[in-house]
C-alpha positions in Angstrom: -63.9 -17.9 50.7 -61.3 -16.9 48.8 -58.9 -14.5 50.4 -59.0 -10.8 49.3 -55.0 -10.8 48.2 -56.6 -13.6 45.1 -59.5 -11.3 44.7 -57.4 -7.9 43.9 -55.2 -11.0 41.9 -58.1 -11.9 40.1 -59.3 -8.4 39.3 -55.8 -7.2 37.7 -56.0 -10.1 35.8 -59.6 -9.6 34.1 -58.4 -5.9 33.6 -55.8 -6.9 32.2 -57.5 -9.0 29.6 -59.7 -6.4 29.2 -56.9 -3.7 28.3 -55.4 -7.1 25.2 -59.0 -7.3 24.2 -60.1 -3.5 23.4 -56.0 -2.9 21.7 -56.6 -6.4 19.5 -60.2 -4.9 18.6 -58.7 -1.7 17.7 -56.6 -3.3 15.7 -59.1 -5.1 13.9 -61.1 -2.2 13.1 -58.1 -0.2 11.7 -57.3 -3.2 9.4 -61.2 -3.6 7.9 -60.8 0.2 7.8 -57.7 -0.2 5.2 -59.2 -3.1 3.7 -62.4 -1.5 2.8 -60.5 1.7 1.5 -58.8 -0.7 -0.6 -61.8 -1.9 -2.5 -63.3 1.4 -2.8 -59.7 2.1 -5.0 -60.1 -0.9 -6.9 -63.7 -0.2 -7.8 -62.9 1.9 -11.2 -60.8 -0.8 -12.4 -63.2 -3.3 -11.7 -65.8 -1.3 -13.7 -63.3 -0.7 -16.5 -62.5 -4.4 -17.1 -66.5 -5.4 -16.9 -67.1 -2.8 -19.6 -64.1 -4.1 -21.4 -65.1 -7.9 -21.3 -68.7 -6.9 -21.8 -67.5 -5.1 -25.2 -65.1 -8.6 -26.0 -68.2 -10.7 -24.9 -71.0 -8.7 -26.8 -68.5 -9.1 -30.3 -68.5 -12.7 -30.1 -71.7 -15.0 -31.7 -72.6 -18.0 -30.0 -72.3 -19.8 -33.2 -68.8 -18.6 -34.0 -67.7 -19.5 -30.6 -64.6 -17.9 -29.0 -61.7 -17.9 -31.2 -58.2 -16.0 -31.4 -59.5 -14.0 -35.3 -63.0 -13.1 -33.5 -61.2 -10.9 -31.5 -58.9 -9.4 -34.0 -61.7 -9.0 -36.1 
């Protein structure tokens, strides 16, 4: 059996680990947090340039095929 100085040893240790693991998930969280608000800023751009390309896209003929004058045009 191990001896009850290892135990208390072995118990600072897991709380320890414990104390690195809930900080590193904290962490985490506050990073998807910023990441996420990030993409929600982006989003009106994103719409922007799909309505732009969609416009550029919708001008241009399959037959003509894309060149330089059908966008002038």
């Amino acid at each position: 059996m191990a001896a009850l100085k290892d135990i208390r040893k072995r118990i600072g240790s897991v709380k320890s680990t414990q104390k690195i693991t809930r900080a590193m998930k904290l962490v985490a969280g506050a990073r998807l947090r910023k990441a996420q608000e990030n993409i929600e800023a982006l989003r009106p751009y994103a719409l922007k340039t799909f309505e732009v390309l969609s416009g550029v896209a919708a001008r241009v003929s399959p037959e003509e095929g894309f060149t330089r004058c059908s966008l002038v045009a």
